[in-house]
ROVEX-255613 format. One record per residue: x, y, z of N, C-alpha, C, O in turn; chain; residue in three letters. Coordinates in pm, 1 decimal. Example, Ala and Ser with C-alpha at 12.3 -4.5 7.8 and 13.67 -1.06 7.14 Angstrom:
+----------+----------+----------+----------+----------+----------+----------+----------+----------+----------+----------+----------+--------+---------+
!       nx !       ny !       nz !      cax !      cay !      caz !       cx !       cy !       cz !       ox !       oy !       oz ! cadena ! residuo !
+----------+----------+----------+----------+----------+----------+----------+----------+----------+----------+----------+----------+--------+---------+
!   1319.0 !   -569.0 !    780.0 !   1230.0 !   -450.0 !    780.0 !   1320.0 !   -330.0 !    780.0 !   1423.6 !   -331.9 !    846.5 !      A !     ALA !
!   1285.0 !   -225.0 !    708.0 !   1367.0 !   -106.0 !    714.0 !   1290.0 !      3.0 !    787.0 !   1340.9 !    113.8 !    803.9 !      A !     SER !
+----------+----------+----------+----------+----------+----------+----------+----------+----------+----------+----------+----------+--------+---------+
***
This chain:
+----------+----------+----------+----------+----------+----------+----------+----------+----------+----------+----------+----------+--------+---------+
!       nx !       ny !       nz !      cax !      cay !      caz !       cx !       cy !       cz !       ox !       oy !       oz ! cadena ! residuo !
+----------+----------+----------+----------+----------+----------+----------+----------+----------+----------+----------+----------+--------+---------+
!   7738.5 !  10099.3 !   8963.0 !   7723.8 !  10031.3 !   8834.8 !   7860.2 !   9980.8 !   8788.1 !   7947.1 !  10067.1 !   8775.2 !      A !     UNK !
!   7893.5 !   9848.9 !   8759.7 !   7962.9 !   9782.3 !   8694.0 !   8006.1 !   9859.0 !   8567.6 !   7917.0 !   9908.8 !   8498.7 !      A !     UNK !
!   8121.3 !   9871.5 !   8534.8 !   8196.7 !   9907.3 !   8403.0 !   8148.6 !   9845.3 !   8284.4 !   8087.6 !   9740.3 !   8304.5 !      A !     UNK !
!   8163.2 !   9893.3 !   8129.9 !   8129.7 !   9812.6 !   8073.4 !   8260.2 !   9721.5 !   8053.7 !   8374.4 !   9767.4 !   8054.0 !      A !     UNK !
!   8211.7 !   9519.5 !   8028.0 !   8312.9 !   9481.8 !   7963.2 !   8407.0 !   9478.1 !   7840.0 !   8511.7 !   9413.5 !   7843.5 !      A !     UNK !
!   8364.7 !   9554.3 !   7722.3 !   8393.4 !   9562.7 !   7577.2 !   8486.0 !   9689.2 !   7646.5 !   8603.9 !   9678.5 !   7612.6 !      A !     UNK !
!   8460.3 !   9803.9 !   7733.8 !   8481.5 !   9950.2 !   7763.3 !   8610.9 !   9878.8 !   7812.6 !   8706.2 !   9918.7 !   7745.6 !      A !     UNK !
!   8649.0 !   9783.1 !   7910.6 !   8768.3 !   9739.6 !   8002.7 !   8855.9 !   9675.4 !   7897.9 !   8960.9 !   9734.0 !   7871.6 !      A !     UNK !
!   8829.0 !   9568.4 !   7837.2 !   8860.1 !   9508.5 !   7760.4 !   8997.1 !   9607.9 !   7608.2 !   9103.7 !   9578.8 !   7554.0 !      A !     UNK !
!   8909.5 !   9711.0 !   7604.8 !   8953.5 !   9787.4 !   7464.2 !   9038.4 !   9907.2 !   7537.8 !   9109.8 !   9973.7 !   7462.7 !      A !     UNK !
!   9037.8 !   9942.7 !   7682.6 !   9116.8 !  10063.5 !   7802.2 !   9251.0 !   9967.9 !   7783.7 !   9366.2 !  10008.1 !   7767.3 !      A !     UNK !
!   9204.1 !   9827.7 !   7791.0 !   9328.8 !   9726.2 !   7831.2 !   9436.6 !   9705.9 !   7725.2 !   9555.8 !   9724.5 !   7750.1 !      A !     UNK !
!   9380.7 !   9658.7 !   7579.8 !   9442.3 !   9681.7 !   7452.5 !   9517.1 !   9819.2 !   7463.0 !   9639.8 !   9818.0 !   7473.0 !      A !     UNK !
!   9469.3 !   9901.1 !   7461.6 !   9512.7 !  10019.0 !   7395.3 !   9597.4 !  10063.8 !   7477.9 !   9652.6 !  10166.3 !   7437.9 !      A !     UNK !
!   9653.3 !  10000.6 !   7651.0 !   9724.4 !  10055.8 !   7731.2 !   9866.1 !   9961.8 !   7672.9 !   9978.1 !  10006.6 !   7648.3 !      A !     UNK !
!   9820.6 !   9826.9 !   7661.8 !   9933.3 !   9712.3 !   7577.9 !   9953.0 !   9803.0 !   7425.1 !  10044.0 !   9744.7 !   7366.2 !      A !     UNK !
!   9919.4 !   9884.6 !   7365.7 !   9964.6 !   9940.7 !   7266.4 !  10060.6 !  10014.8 !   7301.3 !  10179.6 !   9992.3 !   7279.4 !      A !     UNK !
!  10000.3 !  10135.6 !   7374.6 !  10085.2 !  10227.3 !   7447.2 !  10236.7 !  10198.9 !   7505.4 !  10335.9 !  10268.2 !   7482.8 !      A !     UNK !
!  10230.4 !  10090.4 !   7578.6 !  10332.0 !  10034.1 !   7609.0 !  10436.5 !   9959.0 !   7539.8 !  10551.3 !   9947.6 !   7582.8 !      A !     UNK !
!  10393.1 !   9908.9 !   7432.5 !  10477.3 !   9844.7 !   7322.9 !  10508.4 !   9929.4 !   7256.5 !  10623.4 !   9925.2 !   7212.9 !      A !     UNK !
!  10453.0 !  10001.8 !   7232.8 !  10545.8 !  10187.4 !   7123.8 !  10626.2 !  10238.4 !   7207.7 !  10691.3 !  10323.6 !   7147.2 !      A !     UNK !
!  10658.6 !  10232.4 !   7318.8 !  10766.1 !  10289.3 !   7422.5 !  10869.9 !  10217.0 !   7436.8 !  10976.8 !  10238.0 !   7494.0 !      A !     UNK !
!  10801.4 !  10069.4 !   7340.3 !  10951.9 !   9924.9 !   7360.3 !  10950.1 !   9920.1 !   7202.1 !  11002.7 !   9823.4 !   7147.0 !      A !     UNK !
!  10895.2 !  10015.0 !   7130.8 !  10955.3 !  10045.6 !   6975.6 !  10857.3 !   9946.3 !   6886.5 !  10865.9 !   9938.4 !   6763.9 !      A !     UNK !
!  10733.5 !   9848.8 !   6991.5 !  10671.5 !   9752.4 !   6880.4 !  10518.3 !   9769.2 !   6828.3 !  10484.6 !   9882.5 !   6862.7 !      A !     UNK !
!  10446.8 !   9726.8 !   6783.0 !  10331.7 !   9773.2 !   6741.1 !  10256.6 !   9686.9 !   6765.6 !  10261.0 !   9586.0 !   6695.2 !      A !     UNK !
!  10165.2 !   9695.5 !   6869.2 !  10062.5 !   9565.1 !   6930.2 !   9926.1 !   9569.2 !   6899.1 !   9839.9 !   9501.9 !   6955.5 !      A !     UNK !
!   9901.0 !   9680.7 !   6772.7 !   9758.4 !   9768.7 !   6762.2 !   9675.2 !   9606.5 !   6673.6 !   9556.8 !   9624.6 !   6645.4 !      A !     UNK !
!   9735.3 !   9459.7 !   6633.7 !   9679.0 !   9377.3 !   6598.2 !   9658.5 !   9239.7 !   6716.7 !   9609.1 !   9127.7 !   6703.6 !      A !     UNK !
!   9737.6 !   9328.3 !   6861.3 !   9672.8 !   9190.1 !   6932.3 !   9522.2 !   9174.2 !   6982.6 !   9440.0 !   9232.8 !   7053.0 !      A !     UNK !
!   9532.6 !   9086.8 !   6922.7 !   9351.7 !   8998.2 !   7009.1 !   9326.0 !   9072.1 !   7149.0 !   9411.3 !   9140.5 !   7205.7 !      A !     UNK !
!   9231.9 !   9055.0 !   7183.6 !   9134.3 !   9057.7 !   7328.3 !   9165.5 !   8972.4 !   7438.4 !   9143.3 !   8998.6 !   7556.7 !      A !     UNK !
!   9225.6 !   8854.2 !   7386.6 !   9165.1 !   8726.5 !   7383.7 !   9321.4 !   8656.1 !   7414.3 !   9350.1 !   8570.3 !   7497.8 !      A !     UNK !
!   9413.4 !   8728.4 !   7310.6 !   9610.4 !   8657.2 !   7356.4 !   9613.7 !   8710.9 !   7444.2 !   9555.1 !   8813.0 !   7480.3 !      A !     UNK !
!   9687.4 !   8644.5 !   7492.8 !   9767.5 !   8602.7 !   7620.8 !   9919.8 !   8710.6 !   7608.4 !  10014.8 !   8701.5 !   7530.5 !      A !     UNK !
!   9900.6 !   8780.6 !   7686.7 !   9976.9 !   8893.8 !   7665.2 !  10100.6 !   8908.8 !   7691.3 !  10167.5 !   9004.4 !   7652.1 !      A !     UNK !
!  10161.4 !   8771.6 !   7792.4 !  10292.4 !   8770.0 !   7819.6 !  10363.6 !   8725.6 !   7693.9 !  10456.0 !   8787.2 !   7640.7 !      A !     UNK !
!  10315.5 !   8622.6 !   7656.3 !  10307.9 !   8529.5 !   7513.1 !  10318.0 !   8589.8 !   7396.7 !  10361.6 !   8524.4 !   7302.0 !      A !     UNK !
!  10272.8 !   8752.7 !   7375.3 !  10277.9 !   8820.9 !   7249.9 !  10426.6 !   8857.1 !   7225.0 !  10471.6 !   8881.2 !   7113.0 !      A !     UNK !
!  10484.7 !   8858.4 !   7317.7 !  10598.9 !   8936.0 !   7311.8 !  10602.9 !   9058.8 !   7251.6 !  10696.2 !   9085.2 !   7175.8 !      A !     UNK !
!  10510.0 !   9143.3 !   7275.5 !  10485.6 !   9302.9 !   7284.9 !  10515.1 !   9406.5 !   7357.4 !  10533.3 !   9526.5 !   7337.0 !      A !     UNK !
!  10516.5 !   9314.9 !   7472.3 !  10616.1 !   9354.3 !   7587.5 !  10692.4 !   9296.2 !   7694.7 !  10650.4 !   9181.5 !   7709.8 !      A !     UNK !
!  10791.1 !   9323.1 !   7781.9 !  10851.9 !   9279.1 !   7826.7 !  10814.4 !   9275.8 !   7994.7 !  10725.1 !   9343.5 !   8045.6 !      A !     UNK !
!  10891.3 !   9194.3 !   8057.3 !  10825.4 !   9215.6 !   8228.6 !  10805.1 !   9317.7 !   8327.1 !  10735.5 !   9323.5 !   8428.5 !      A !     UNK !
!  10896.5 !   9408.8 !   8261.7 !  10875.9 !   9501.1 !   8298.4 !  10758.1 !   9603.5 !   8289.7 !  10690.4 !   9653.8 !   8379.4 !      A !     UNK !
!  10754.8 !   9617.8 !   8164.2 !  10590.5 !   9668.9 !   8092.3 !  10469.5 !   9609.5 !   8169.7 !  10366.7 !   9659.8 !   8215.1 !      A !     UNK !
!  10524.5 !   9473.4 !   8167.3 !  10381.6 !   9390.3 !   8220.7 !  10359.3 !   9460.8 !   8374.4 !  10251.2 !   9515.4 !   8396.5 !      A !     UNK !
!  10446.2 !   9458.7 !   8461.4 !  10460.2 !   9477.4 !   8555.6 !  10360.6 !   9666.8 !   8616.0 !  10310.6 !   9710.0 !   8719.9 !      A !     UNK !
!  10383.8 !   9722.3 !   8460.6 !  10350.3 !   9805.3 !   8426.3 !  10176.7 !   9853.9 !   8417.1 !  10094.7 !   9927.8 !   8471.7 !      A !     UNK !
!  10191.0 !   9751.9 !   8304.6 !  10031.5 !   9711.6 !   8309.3 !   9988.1 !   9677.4 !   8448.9 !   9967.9 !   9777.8 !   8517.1 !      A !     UNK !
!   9974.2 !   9596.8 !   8491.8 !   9960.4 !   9555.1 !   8654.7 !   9928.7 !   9680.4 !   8690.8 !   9811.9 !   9712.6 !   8669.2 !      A !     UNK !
!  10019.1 !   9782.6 !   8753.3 !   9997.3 !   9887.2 !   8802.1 !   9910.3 !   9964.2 !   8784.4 !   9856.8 !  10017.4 !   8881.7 !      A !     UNK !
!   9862.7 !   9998.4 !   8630.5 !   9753.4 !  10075.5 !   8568.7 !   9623.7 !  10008.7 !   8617.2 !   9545.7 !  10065.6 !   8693.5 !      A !     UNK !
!   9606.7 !   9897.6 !   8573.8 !   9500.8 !   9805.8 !   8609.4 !   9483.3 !   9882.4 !   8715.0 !   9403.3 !   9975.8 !   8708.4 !      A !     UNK !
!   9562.4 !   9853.7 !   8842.8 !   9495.4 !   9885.8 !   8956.6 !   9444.5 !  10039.0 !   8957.7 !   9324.9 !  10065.9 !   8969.3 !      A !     UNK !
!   9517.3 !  10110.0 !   8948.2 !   9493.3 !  10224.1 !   8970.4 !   9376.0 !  10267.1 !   8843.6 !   9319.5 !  10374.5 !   8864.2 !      A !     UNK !
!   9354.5 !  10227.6 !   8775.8 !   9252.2 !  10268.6 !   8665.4 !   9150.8 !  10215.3 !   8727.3 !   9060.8 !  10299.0 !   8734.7 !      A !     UNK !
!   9113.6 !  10086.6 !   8789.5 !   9003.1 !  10050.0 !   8852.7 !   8988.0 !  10041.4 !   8984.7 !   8896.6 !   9980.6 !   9040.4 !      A !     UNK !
!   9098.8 !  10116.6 !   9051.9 !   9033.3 !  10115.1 !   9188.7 !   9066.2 !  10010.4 !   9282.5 !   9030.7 !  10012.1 !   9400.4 !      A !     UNK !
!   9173.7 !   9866.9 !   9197.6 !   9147.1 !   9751.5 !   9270.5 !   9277.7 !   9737.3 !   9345.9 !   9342.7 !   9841.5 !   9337.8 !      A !     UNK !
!   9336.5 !   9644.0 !   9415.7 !   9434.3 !   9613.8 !   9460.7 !   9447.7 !   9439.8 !   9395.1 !   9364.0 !   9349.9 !   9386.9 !      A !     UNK !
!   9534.6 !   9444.5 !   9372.0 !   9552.6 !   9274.9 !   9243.1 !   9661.6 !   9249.4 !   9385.7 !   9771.5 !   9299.8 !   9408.5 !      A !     UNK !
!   9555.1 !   9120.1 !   9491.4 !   9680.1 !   9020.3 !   9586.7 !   9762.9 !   8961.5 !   9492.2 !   9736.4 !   8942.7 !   9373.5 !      A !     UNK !
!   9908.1 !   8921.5 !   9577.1 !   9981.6 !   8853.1 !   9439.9 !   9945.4 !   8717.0 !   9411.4 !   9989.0 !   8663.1 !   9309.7 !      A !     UNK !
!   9856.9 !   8645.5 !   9505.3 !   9799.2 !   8519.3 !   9472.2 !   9681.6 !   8500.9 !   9343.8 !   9610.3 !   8411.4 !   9298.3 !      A !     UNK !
!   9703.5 !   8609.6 !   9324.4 !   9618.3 !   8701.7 !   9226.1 !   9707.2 !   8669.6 !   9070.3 !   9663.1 !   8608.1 !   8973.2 !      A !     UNK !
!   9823.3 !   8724.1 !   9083.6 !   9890.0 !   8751.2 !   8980.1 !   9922.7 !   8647.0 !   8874.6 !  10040.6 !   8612.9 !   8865.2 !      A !     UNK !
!   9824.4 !   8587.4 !   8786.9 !   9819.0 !   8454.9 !   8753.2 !   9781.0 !   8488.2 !   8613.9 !   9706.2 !   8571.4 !   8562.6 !      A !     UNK !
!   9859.3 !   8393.5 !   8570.5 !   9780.7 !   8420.1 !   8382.0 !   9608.1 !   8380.5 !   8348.0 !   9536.4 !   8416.6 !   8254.7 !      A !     UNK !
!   9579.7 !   8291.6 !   8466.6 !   9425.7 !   8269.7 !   8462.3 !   9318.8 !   8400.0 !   8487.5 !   9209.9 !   8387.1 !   8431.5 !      A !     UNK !
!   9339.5 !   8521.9 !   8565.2 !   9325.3 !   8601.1 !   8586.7 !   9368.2 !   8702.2 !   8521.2 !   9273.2 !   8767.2 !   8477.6 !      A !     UNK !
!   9478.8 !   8749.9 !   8491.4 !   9520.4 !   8890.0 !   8413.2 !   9613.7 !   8812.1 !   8296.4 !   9714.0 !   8878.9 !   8271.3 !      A !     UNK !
!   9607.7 !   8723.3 !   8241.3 !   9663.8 !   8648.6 !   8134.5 !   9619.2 !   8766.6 !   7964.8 !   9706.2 !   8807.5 !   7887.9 !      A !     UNK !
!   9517.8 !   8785.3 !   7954.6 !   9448.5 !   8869.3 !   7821.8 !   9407.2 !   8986.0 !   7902.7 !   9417.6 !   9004.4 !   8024.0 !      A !     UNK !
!   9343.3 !   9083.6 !   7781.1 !   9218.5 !   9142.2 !   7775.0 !   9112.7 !   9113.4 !   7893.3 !   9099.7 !   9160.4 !   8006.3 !      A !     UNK !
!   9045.0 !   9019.3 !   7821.7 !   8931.2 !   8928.8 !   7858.7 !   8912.9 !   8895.7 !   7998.3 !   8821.5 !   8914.7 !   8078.5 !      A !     UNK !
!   9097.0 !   8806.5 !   8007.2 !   9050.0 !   8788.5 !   8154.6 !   9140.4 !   8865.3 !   8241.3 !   9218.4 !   8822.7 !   8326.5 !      A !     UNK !
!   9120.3 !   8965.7 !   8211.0 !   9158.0 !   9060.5 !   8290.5 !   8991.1 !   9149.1 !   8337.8 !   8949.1 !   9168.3 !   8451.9 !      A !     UNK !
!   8933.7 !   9183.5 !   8222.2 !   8825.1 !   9206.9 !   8245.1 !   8695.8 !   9153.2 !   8323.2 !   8613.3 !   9205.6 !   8398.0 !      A !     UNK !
!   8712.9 !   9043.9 !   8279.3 !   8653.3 !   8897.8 !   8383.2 !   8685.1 !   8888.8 !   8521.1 !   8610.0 !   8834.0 !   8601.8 !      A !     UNK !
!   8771.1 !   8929.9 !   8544.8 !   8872.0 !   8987.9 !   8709.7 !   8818.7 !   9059.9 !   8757.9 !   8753.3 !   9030.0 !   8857.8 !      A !     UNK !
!   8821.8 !   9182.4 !   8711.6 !   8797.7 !   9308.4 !   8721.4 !   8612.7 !   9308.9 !   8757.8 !   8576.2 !   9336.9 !   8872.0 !      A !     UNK !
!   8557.2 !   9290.9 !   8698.9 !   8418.9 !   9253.8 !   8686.6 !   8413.2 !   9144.0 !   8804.7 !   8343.5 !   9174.9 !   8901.4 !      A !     UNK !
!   8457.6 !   9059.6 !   8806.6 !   8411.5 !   8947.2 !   8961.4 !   8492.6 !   9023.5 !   9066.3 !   8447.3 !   8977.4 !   9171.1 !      A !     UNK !
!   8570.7 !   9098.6 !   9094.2 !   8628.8 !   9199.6 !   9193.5 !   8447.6 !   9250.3 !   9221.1 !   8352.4 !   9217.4 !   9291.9 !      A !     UNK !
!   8478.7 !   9340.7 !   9122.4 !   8374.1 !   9451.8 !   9159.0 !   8261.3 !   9400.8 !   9235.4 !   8229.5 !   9422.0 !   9352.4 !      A !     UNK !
!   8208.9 !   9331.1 !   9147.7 !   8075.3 !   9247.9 !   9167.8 !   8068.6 !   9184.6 !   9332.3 !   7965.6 !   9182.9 !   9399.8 !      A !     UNK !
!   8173.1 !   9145.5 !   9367.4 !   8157.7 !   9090.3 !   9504.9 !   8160.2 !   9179.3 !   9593.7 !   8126.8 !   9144.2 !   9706.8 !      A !     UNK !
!   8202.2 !   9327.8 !   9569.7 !   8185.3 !   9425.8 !   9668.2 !   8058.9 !   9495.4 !   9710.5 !   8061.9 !   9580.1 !   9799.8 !      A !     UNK !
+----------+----------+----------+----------+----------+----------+----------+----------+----------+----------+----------+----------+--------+---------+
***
């Protein structure tokens, strides 16, 4: 069974929270939906960060042809990823 998307979506926020209180900022008002490099909530490193969790929270391996703001850019479409991963397996 597929994850829920609202369930991925809100794991994803709250890990971009997590991570911006460790870089001293407070991200608990970004959207679903921004574009997360763009918030400046966190830095490349963090992101890089995120990346990592992703995978390991879902199991996936993210190719770097992968690594695209169309794909893990938000929330959303990160979840949207995550969900067409799964789904094709």
């Amino acid at each position: 069974m597929l994850p829920d998307k609202n369930d991925i979506q809100l794991a994803i926020k709250q890990k971009v929270i997590e991570l911006a209180e460790g870089m001293g900022s407070d991200a608990s008002d970004l959207a679903l939906d921004e574009i997360i490099p763009a918030s400046g909530y966190i830095d490349s490193a963090a992101l890089l960060e995120l990346i990592a969790w992703f995978e390991a929270q879902y199991g996936i391996q993210v190719p770097s042809e992968d690594l695209t703001i169309d794909n893990l850019g938000s929330a959303v479409l990160m979840a949207d990823y995550l969900l067409k991963r799964k789904s094709a397996n």
